[in-house]
Every structure is written in structure tokens, then in C-alpha cells.
VOGU-3710 file (C-alpha; in Angstrom, 3 decimals, decimal comma):
1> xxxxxxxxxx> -176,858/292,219/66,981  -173,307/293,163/66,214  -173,847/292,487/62,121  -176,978/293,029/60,552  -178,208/291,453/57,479  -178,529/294,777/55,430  -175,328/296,135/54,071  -174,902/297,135/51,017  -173,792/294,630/48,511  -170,888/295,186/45,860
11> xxxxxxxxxx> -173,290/293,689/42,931  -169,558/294,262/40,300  -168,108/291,596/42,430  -171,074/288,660/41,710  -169,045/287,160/38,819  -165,805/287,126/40,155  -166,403/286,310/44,012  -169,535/285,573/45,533  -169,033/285,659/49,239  -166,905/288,974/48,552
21> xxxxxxxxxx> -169,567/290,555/46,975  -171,794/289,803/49,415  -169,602/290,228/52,785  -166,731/292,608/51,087  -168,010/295,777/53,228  -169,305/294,022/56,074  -165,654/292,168/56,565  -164,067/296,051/56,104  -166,125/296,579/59,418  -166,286/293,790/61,224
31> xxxxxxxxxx> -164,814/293,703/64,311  -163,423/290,754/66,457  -164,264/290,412/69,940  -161,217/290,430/71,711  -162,561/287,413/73,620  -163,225/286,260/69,990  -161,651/284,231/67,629  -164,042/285,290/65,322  -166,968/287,083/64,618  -169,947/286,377/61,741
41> xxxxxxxxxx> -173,203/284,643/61,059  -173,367/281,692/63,512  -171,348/283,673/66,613  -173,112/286,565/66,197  -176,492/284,639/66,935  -174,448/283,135/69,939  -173,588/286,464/71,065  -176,922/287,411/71,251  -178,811/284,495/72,729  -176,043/284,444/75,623
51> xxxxxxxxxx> -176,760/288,402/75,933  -180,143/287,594/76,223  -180,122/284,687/78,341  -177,532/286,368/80,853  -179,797/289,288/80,981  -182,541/287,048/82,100  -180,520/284,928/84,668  -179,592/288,440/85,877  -183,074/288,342/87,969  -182,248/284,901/89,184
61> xxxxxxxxxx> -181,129/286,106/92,660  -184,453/287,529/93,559  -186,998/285,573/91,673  -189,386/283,396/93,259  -188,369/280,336/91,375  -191,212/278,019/92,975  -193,117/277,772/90,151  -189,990/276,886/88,017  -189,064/273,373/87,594  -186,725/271,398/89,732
71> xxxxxxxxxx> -183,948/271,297/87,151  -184,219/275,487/86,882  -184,022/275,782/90,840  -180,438/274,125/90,791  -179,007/276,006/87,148  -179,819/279,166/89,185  -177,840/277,794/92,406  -175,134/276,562/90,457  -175,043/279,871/88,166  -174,536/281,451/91,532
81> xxxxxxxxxx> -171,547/279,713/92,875  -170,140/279,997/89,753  -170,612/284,095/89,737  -169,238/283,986/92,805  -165,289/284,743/92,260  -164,639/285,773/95,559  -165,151/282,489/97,025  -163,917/281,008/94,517  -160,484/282,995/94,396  -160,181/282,706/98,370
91> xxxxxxxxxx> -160,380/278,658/97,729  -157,915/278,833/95,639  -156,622/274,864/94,518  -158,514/273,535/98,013  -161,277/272,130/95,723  -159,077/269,830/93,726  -156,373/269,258/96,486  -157,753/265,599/97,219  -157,671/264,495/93,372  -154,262/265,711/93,098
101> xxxxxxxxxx> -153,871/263,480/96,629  -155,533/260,861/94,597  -153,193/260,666/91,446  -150,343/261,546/93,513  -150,699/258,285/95,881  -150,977/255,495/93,213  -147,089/254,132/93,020  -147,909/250,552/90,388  -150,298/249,455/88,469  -152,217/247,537/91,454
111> xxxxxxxxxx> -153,231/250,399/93,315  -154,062/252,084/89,694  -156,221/248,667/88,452  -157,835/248,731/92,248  -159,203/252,365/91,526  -160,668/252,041/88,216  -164,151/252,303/88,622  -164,001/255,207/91,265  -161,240/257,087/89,032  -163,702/256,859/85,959
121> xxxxxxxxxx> -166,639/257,887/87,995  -165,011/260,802/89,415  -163,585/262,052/85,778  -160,108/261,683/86,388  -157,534/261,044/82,995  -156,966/257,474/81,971  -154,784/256,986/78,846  -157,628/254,590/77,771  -161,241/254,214/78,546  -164,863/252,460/78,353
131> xxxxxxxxxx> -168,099/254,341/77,301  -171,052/253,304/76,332  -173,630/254,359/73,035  -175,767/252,540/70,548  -174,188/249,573/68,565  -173,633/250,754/65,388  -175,116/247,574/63,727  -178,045/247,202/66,406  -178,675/250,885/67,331  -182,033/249,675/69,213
141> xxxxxxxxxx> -179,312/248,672/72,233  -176,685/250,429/73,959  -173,146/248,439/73,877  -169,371/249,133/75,538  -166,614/251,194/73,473  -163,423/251,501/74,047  -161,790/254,983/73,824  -158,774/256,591/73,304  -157,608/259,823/74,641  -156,605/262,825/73,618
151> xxxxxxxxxx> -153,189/264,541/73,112  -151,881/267,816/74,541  -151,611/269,507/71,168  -154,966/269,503/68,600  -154,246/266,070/66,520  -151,362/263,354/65,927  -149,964/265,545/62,827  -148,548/268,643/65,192  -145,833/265,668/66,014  -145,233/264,220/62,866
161> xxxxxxxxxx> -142,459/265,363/60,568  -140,976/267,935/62,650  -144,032/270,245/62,711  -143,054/273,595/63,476  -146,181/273,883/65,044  -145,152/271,870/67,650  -142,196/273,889/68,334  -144,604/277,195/68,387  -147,280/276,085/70,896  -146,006/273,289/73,018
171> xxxxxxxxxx> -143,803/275,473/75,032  -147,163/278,152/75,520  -148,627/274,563/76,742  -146,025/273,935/78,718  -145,495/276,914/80,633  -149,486/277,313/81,028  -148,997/273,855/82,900  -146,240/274,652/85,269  -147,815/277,749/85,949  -151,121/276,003/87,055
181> xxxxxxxxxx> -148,944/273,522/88,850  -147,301/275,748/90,803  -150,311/277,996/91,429  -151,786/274,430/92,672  -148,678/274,554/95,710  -146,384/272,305/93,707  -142,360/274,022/93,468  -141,333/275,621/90,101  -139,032/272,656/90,189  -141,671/269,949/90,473
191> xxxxxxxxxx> -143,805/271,446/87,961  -141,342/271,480/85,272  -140,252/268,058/86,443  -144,403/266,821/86,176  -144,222/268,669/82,487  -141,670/267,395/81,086  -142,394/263,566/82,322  -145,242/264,390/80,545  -144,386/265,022/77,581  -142,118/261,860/77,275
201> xxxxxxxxxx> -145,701/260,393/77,731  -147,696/262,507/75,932  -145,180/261,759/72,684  -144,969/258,314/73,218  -148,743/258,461/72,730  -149,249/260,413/69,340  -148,481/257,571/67,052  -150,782/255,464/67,871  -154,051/257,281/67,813  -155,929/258,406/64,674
211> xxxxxxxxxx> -155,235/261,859/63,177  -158,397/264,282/62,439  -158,332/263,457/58,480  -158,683/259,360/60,009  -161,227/259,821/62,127  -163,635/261,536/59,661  -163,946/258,602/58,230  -166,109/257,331/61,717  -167,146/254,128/60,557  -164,010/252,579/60,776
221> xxxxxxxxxx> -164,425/253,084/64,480  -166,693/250,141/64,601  -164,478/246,853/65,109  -165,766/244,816/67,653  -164,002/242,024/69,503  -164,424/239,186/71,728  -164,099/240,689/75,583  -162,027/238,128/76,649  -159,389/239,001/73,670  -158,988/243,156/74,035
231> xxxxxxxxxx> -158,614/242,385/77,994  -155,401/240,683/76,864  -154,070/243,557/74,698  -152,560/244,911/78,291  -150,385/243,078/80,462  -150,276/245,783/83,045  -154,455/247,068/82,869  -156,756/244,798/84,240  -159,755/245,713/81,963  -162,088/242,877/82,605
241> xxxxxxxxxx> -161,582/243,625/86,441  -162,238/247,318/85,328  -165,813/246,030/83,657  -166,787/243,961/86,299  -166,519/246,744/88,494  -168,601/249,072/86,705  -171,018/246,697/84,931  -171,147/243,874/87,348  -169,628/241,344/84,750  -167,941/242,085/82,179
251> xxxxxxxxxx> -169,985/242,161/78,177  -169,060/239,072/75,858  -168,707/242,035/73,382  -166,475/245,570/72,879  -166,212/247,984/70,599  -162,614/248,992/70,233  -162,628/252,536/68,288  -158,978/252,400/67,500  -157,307/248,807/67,826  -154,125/249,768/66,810
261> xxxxxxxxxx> -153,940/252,344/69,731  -154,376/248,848/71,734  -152,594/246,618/70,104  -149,576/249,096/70,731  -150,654/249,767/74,321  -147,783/247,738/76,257  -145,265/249,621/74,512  -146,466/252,926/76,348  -148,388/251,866/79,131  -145,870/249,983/80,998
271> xxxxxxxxxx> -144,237/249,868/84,914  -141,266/251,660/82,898  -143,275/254,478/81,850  -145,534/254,579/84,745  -144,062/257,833/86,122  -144,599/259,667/83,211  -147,763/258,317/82,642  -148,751/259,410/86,308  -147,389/262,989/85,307  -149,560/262,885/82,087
281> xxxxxxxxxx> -152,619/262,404/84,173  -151,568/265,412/86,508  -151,009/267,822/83,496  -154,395/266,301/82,420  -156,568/266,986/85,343  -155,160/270,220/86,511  -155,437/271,503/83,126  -159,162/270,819/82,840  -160,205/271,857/86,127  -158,178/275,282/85,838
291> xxxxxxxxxx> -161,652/276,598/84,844  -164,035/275,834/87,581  -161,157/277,967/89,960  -159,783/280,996/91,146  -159,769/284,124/88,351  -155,913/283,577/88,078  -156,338/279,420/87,375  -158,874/280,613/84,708  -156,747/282,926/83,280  -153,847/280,907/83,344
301> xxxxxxxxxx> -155,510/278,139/81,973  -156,621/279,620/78,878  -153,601/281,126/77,564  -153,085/277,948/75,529  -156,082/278,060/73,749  -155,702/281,819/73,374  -152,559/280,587/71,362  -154,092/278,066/69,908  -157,183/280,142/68,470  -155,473/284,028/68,093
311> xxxxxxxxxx> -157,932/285,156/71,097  -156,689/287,942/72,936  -158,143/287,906/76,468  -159,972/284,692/78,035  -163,697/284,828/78,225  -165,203/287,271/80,358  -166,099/286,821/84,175  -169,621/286,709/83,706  -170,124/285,422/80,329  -167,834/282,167/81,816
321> xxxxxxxxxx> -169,988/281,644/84,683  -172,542/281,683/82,549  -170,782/279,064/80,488  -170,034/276,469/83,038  -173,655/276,725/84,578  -175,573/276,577/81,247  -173,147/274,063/79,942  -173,799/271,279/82,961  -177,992/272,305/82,537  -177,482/272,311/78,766
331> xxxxxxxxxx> -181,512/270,969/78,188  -183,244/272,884/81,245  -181,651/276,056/79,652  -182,490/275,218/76,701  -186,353/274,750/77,817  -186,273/277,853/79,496  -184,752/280,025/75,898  -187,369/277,947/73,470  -190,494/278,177/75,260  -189,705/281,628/75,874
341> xxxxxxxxxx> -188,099/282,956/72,897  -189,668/280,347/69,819  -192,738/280,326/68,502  -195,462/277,783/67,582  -195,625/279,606/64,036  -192,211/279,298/63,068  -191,947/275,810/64,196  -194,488/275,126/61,795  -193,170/277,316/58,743  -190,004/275,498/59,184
351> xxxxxxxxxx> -191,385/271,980/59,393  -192,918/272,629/56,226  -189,754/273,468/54,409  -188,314/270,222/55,976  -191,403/268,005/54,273  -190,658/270,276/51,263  -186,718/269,585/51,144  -187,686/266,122/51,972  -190,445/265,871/48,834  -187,218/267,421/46,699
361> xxxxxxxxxx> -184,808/264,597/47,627  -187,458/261,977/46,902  -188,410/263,122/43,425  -183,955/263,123/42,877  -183,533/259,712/44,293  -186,384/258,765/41,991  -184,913/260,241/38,634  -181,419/259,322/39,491  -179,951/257,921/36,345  -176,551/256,480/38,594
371> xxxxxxxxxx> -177,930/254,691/41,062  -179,536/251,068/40,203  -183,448/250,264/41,210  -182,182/248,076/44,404  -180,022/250,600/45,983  -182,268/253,692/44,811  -185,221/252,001/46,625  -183,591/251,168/49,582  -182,291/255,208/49,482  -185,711/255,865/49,278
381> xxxxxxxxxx> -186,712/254,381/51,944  -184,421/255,687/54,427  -185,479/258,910/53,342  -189,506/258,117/54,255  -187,976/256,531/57,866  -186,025/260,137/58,481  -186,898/261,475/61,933  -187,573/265,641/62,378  -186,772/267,388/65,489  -187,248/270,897/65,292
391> xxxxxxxxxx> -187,101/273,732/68,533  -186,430/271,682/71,214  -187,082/268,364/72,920  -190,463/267,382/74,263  -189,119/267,003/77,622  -185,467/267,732/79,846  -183,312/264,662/79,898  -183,884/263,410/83,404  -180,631/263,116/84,195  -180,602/267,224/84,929
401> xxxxxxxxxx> -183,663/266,366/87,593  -180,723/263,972/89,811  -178,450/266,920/89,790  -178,677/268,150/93,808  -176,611/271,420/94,213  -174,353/271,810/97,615  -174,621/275,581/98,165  -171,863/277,440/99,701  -173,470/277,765/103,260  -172,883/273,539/103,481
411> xxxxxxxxxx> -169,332/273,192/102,087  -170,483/273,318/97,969  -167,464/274,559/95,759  -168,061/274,718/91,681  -165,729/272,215/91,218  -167,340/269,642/93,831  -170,744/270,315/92,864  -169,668/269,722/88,841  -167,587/266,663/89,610  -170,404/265,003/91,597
421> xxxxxxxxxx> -172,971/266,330/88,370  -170,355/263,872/86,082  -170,336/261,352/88,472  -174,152/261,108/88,287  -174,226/261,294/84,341  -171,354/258,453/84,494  -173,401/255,908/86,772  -176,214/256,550/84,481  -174,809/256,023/81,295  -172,810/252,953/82,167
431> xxxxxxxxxx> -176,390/251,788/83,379  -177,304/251,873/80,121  -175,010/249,223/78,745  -177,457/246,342/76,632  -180,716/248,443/77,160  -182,898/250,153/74,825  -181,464/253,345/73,169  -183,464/256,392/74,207  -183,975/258,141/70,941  -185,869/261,213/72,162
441> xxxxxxxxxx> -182,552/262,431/73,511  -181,442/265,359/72,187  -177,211/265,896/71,677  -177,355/269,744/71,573  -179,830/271,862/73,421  -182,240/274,483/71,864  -180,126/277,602/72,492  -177,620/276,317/70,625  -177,215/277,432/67,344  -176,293/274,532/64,676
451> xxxxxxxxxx> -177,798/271,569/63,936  -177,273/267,889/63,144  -177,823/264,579/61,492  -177,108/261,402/63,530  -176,573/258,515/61,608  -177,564/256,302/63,954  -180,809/256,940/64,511  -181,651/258,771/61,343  -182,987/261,893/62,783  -182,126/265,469/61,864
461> xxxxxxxxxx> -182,495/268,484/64,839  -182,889/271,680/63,886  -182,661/273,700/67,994  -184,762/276,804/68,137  -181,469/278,809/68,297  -180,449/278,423/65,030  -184,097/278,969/63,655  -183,280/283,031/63,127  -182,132/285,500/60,501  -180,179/285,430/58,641
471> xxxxxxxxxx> -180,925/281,491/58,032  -184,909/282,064/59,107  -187,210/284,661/59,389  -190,730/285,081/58,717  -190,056/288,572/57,790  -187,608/287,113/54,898  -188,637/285,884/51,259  -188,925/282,479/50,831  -185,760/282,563/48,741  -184,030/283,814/50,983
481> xxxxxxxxxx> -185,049/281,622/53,489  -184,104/278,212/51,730  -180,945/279,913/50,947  -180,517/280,351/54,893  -181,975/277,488/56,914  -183,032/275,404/53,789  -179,636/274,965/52,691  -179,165/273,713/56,157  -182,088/271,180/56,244  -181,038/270,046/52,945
491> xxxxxxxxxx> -177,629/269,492/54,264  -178,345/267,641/57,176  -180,777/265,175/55,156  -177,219/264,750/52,787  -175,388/263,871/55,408  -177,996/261,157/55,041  -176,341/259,690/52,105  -172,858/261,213/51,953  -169,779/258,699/52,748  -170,516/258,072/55,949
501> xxxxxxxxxx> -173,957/258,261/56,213  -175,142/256,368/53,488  -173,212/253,431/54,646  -176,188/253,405/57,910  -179,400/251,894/56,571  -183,004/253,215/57,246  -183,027/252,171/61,041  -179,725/253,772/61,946  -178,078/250,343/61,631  -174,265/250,191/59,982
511> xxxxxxxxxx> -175,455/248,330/57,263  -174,021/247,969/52,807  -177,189/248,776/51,533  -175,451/250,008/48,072  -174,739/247,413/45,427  -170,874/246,947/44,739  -171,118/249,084/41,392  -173,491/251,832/42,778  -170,834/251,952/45,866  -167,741/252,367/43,234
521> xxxxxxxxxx> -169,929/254,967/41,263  -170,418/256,835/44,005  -166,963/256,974/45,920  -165,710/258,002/42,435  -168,171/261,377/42,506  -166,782/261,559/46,135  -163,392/261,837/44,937  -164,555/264,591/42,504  -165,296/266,571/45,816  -162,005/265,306/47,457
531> xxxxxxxxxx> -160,214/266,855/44,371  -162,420/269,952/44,182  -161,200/271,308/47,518  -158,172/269,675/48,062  -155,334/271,659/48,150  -157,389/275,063/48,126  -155,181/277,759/49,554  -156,665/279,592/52,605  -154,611/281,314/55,250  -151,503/280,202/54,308
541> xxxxxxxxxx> -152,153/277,164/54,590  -154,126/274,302/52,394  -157,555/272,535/52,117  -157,337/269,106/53,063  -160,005/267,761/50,761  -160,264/263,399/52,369  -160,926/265,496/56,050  -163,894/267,824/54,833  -165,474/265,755/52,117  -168,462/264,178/54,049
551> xxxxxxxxxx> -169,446/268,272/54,615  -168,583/269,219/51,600  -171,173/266,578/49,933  -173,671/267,545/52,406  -173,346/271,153/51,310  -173,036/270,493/47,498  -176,688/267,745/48,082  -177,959/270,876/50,739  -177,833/273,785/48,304  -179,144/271,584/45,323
561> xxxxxxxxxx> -181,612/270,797/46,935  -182,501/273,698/48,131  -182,244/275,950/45,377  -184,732/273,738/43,071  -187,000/273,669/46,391  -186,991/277,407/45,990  -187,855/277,466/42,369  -190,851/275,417/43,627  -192,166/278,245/45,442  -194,687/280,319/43,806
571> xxxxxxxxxx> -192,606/283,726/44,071  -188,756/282,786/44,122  -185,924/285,070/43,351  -183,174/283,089/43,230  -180,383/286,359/43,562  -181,676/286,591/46,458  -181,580/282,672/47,461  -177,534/282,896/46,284  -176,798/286,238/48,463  -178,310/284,413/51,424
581> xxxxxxxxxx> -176,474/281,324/50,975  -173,343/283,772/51,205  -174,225/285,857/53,985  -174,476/282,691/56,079  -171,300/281,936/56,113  -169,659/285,045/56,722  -167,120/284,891/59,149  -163,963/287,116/60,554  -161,386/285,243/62,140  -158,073/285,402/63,475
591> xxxxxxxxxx> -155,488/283,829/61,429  -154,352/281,661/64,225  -158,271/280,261/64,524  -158,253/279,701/60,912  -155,443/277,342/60,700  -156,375/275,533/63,607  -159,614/274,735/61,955  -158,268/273,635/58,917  -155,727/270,946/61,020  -158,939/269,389/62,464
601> xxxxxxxxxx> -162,393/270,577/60,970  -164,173/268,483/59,406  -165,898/271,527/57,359  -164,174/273,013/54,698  -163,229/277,098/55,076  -166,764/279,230/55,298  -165,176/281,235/52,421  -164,950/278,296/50,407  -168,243/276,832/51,554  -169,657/280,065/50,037
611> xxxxxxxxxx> -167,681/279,869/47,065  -167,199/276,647/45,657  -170,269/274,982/46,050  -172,448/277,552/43,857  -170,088/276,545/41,137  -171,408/273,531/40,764  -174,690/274,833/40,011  -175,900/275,609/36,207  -178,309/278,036/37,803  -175,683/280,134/39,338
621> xxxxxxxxxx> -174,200/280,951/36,542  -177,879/281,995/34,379  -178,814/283,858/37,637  -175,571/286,070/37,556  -174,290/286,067/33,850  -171,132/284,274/34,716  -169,206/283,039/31,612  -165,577/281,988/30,792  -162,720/283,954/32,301  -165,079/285,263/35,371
631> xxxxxxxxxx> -163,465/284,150/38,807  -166,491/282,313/39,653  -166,315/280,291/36,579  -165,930/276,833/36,682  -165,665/274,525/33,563  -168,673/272,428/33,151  -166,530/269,051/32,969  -165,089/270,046/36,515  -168,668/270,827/38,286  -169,375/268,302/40,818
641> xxx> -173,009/266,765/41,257  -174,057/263,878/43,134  -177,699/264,327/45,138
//
């Protein structure tokens, strides 16, 4: 592990700054990757489970794999073509010559509207979209959404107001995409033509859609309309011909994430812009293919998000490979790293502290003095109806059993075998459009190391990966433990009843539980959290306190929560519960990385998640003597507390 959990600890610094105290000598150290754009708590476990997992599939090639299952058998095929640069760099662009072919040939919107369902299928770039999930007020069945895409540069605010941050990395963009284009047998003259039709596109685009700081707010996405009316939102896309080709007929009903991105659509998509939006598509594809190439289409291809992030070389050969494999077999690898790697007993410790954290929100929600009887009943009972999911799932989504890799020998390329792997998923989930949710599926497999609340199925998953020191060990104190991974748990059952969440009832179903006054109470405290981070300096730039405020809450409720569920514990040193909640969230990054993040993360700083949050608690302050004029201190009147 490249940072332990042992350095020594600058105890002067407790009163003044927390997460310095704690990290101060391990950040004089630290080192960043230089395939990194940072380095800290949550990578370093990433580091280390991909270290270990490579070092595994290193025996791939002459294991006898019989005994493994089906979905193993093809990772370790695939892992292999992907390892294997020399075909892949004597291929060159052959493998994506006939989608190129494919967007190239379409001159109107007829030949575009008589290709929909196989351009969909086969994962090419629309400037709109269908995809299907669980209704947001009937989560039991799947319905039909309609998307929006995204934009060249990370969110709508890069081209608003003359950003100079548009002037900084759009040209790096650029030039990456001319350079693929021409790499993919296009002239320099053509390329730069295709880029800067593009553009024109690409800009015509960005006022429409929904900036990061909108789009936290996710439940405004559900606004569902009539079929029959979004079809006629285009006069040029014929999107009931488009469902009937994919679904058979079209659904009475549709989701439309972002009708204003609609309602504008004729304005942009339009036989006047057609070129440019044929261009757009090029840039699109070639852009995310560039990985599943030659070594020189990889490298070129990352050099924006280098940029973008501060990185200074692109991933490594291996570690890439290893990537794209694992990342198409997310659950099988995930199988293989839990059952070998996690173990029965910790599953159990940390299922405990779950029905613990869970026993410490009930006995809140029962003394809450805000909240009236009807809506703190109702809270209540969400909270019994909350699903656990800890390690990993109880069995591989089937889809990875369809996936059939073409080896080398019989034609197979990386690129053909992944773009047939989408197809599959595609057909599947459109198949899924007015049946039954599957709510066993898991959205992140167990090697990966985070975890999550979904809203719409009120479940929290806690994957094996993340089920490690610093946030778990059974060689830690308990303290220290629900300072790690109890903090988390407690977080993700906040997110159960922060501003987005709690507006999802006890079946996962967007539904206004909350009586009008308990609603206006509470968005109140949630502007106290709004106002508490926003406008925080942090890498010279600013907190934006409306796009982080559902985490925020979730970490304020999480570390509440958590602390008193510490206190429970028969030996608790609560010192030791704050250092852990600091160590964390320690983090080195680039300054490049950092500002990115704050454009479009929905999480505030790690610094700050460190830092701020313990201010709000009275027992931070009697566990570490802080008093007025300490930099940790925090005027009573200004501490926020909601769960």
C-alpha cells in the first residue's frame, strides 16, 4: 500500500485544522502517480486491489480455467486481446473503419431516421436518445426515458460567459480530435474541417442541456409526457418510428429528462445543421473508441483528459487492458476478488454496524422535535423497509453469461468483440421496457471501492472493496471503525432522507411523503448547508454549495450518526473516531483535477468534507478543547444539524 494508516500525527494542529493535523506529514510525502490525478484513501485501495487482481490474471494464460465459470472463461479471453498491443497496433483504425463508413454515408435525415434502431444498438452518437430504468413513481416496472447527450467540454458552464476555460482546453480537445482523425486515414485538412463543423454543433448544443449544479437536483428529471406529444417536438426525427423499431410499438408513456433540451431541438437538429451534426457524431465516436486501439490512438486519445485532470502520462499498458476487460466483466470480476479476498467474518461485523447505524437513526427520527408525527412515521418507516447489500451480489448479472468472445484466430478485434458485448446489453435492456424491475442487480461490482444509496429501490451496497482499512478492519477499534466505514453507512442511509432522497417514499416510489410545513422546515436547514459551504475557497477556485448539498447532508446525518453509534459501544474513544474520519478523506491531487471536480462533483472538497462537518458537532469540540478564536471553531448559532 503506497500510504499507510500510521504516521505520526501533529496533535498542536487538532484545534486549528483537523484534516491537517491528521494528514499534514503524510501530504509532505505523498506522492502522485504520474498516471495519477491523485493519490489518498479511496485510490490507494484501488491501487492495490488492481495490483492484486492483475497479479492474479497474470496466471490466466496457463490456467486450466474449466472449473471456472462461463463468464470467467471469456474475461480471461477478452483480457487477452486486450494485452495484446501488437495486434492491436498492426490493426490500426481497421476495427472501426465500417462505423466511420456508417456515419460517413447518411446524407438527410431519411437515411438517419431509417438507421435508428441499428445505430443505437451498435453504440454509435445520437444528439438525443431512449433508455430504459424503473419509473420513478412505480419503481416495481421498467419505463422509456429520454436522454440527452453530452458536450465536448465537462458541463454547459465552460461555454457560458466567456469561460476562459473554454479557451484553455477546447483547443487540447481539438487538436486530440484531428489528430485521431487523421491517424484514422482522414487528411489534416478534413480533420480540421470535421472539428470545427463540430464545434458549430457542439455550441449550438450547450444551452439547452442542464448544467452539473441542475442536474443534482435529479428529481426534476422525472416529467413524463404523452408519446404521441414528445414525438412531435422534432420535425426532422422520427421518434415514434425509432420506438417501434426497438420496442415493437411505441409506449403510451415517456420520460423526458430534460424537456427544454426538446422543446429547443428543431433549432439545432435541423437539415441546415445536419453537416455539423454528422461531424459531431464523428468527433464523438472516434473519440470514444480511441481506447480499444492502437498504443498511439490510446495515447492520443487521452491527452484531453490528461488536460482536463493534471495527469501526466495516460494509464499504463497493462493496467488499461486490465481496465477495459474488467470494466465490460465488471460482476464476474467482482465474484472472482470477493469470494477470494472477503471474508464471511467481516461481512458479518459490518452488517452489524449497519443494524446498529440503522437502530441510531430510528431512536433520532423518534425524538425529532422538527418533524410532525405524520411525516416522522412515515420516515420511520422507510427506514424499517431499507434494503442491505454488503460484499457482493448473490449471483453475476446474466447478462455477462451472453457475452461470446471472437478470439483473434477467427477475425475477433477488442473493439468488435466490445461493440457486439453493448449490443447484447442494449437488446436486453430495451427488453426490459414495462417488466418487473430486477432489484438484486447490483450498479457497482465488489472490487470497487465506494458505495451507494439508490433511491429507487431503497437499498444501500456496501462492495467488499471498500470494506478495508482505513474505513474497516477487524484489527481497528471500534471507534475507529465507525469513524471509517460507519460514517459511510451512516451516510448512505442519509442520503435516505436528504433533498433528494427523502422526496422517494419507503418503496422507492417518487412520492411527497413530508407535510407542507415539515417540507419548508426542512429545505430551510438545507439551505443552512447550502450557505455553510458555499463559496468556500479551495484551489483557487470556490465551493458551489446548491451542487454538493445532497452530500454534504449525507455526511453531516453520516458522522452524527455515527459518532453517537460509537459512544454506544462499550469501549469508544472518540479521538480516535475524529482522526479516522480525517484520514479517510485524505487526498493529493493535482490542481487541474481539483478544479475539475469542483465544476461538476456533486461532493464537496475531501478537505472540506474533513473539516467542516466535525464543526457541527458539540462533541468535537469537548473531545479536542476547541474554544473561541481556534480555526476549527465554529459559532454555535452557525452549526448545522438536521438528522
Amino acid at each position: 500500500m503506497a500510504n499507510t494508516p500510521k504516521e505520526v500525527i501533529d496533535e498542536s494542529q487538532f484545534k486549528d485544522d483537523l484534516y491537517q493535523a491528521v494528514n499534514g506529514n503524510w501530504l509532505k510525502d505523498a506522492t502522485i502517480p504520474d498516471d495519477h490525478a491523485s493519490t489518498g484513501g479511496f485510490m490507494d485501495l484501488n491501487d492495490n486491489i488492481d495490483k492484486t487482481l492483475m497479479s492474479d490474471f497474470d496466471k490466466l494464460p496457463d490456467a486450466d480455467l474449466k472449473d471456472t465459470n462461463e463468464p470467467f472463461q471469456e474475461f480471461a479471453k477478452l483480457y487477452a486481446l486486450a494485452q495484446n498491443f501488437d495486434k492491436r497496433d498492426k490493426d490500426g483504425a481497421e476495427p472501426i473503419k465500417p462505423f466511420l463508413d456508417k456515419i460517413e454515408s447518411i446524407s438527410n435525415f431519411d437515411d438517419l431516421n431509417s438507421q435508428l434502431k441499428d445505430w443505437t444498438l451498435s453504440g454509435l452518437p445520437l444528439p438525443f436518445g431512449y433508455w430504459v430504468d424503473a419509473d420513478m413513481k412505480n419503481t416495481k416496472i421498467n419505463a422509456l426515458y429520454a436522454g440527452t447527450p453530452g458536450l465536448f467540454l465537462p458541463d454547459r458552464t465552460y461555454y457560458e460567459n466567456n469561460n476562459p476555460a473554454y479557451d484553455q482546453l477546447m483547443p487540447v480537445f481539438s487538436k486530440m480530435v484531428t489528430s485521431l482523425l487523421v491517424l484514422a486515414d482522414y487528411s489534416s485538412s478534413e480533420a480540421d474541417e470535421i472539428m470545427e463543423s463540430a464545434k458549430k454543433f457542439d455550441s449550438s448544443i450547450a444551452p439547452h442541456v442542464k448544467s452539473a449544479e441542475e442536474s443534482a437536483d435529479y428529481t426534476k428529471s422525472y416529467n413524463p409526457r404523452k408519446f404521441a406529444e414528445f414525438a412531435k417536438t422534432s420535425s426532422n426525427i422520427d421518434f415514434k418510428g425509432y420506438a417501434d423499431s426497438l420496442f415493437g410499438n411505441a409506449p403510451e408513456q415517456i420520460i423526458v429528462t430534460e424537456p427544454k433540451y426538446y422543446e429547443a431541438l428543431d433549432s439545432f437538429v435541423n437539415e441546415d445543421s445536419f453537416s455539423d451534426m454528422k461531424n459531431w457524431m464523428l468527433v464523438k465516436f472516434v473519440t470514444s473508441a480511441s481506447s480499444y486501439l492502437s498504443e498511439e490512438f490510446r495515447q492520443t486519445g487521452s491527452t484531453y483528459s490528461r488536460a482536463l485532470s493534471g495527469k501526466k502520462v495516460a494509464t499504463p499498458q497493462k493496467k488499461s487492458a486490465f481496465y477495459l476487460a474488467s470494466g465490460v466483466f465488471g460482476q464476474t470480476v467482482g465474484d472472482y476478488y470477493a469470494k477470494k479476498y472477503f471474508g464471511p467474518k467481516a461481512k458479518a461485523d459490518v452488517e452489524q454496524m449497519v443494524r446498529n447505524m440503522i437502530k441510531v437513526y430510528q431512536q433520532r427520527l423518534e425524538n425529532n422535535t422538527w418533524l410532525g408525527k405524520d411525516t416522522r412515521d412515515k420516515a420511520i418507516l422507510k427506514l424499517s423497509k431499507l434494503e442491505l447489500h454488503v460484499g457482493y451480489p448473490d449471483k453475476i448479472d446474466p447478462i455477462e453469461y451472453k457475452y461470446k468472445v471472437t478470439p483473434q484466430g477467427d477475425g475477433g478485434t477488442l473493439f468488435a468483440n466490445v461493440s457486439e458485448f453493448r449490443r447484447i446489453t442494449k437488446e436486453a435492456r430495451f427488453a426490459e421496457l414495462g417488466k418487473p424491475v430486477d432489484r438484486s442487480r447490483w450498479e457497482m461490482s465488489a472490487n470497487t471501492v465506494n458505495a451507494y444509496y439508490d433511491p429507487s429501490k431503497n437499498i444501500i451496497v456496501f462492495p467488499a472493496a471498500i470494506l478495508q482499512a482505513p474505513f474497516y478492519s477487524l484489527d481497528q477499534s471500534s471507534s475507529e471503525n465507525y469513524g471509517g466505514i460507519g460514517a459511510v453507512i451512516a451516510h448512505e442511509i442519509s442520503h435516505a432522507f436528504d433533498n433528494n432522497g427523502s422526496q422517494f417514499d419507503e418503496l422507492g416510489n417518487l412520492n411527497d411523503w413530508w407535510t407542507d410545513e415539515d417540507r419548508k422546515h426542512f429545505n430551510q436547514l438545507a439551505d443552512n448547508m447550502i450557505a455553510e459551504f458555499d463559496g468556500l475557497a479551495f484551489a483557487g477556485a470556490k465551493v458551489n454549495g446548491k451542487l454538493t448539498v445532497s452530500e454534504n447532508i449525507a455526511d453531516a446525518g453520516g458522522l452524527s450518526c455515527a459518532n453517537e453509534a460509537a459512544k454506544n459501544e462499550s469501549e469508544y474513544d472518540l479521538k480516535a473516531f475524529f482522526i479516522n474520519w480525517a484520514r479517510i478523506w485524505r487526498m493529493k491531487a493535482t490542481t487541474e483535477y481539483m478544479q475539475l471536480l469542483l465544476n461538476i462533483d456533486v461532493h464537496a472538497p475531501n478537505e472540506l468534507r474533513a473539516n467542516v462537518q466535525v464543526k457541527n458537532l458539540d462533541d468535537f469540540y469537548s473531545t479536542f478543547n476547541v474554544t473561541e478564536g481556534d480555526g476549527m471553531f465554529l459559532p454555535e448559532d452557525k452549526r448545522v444539524k438536521i438528522w
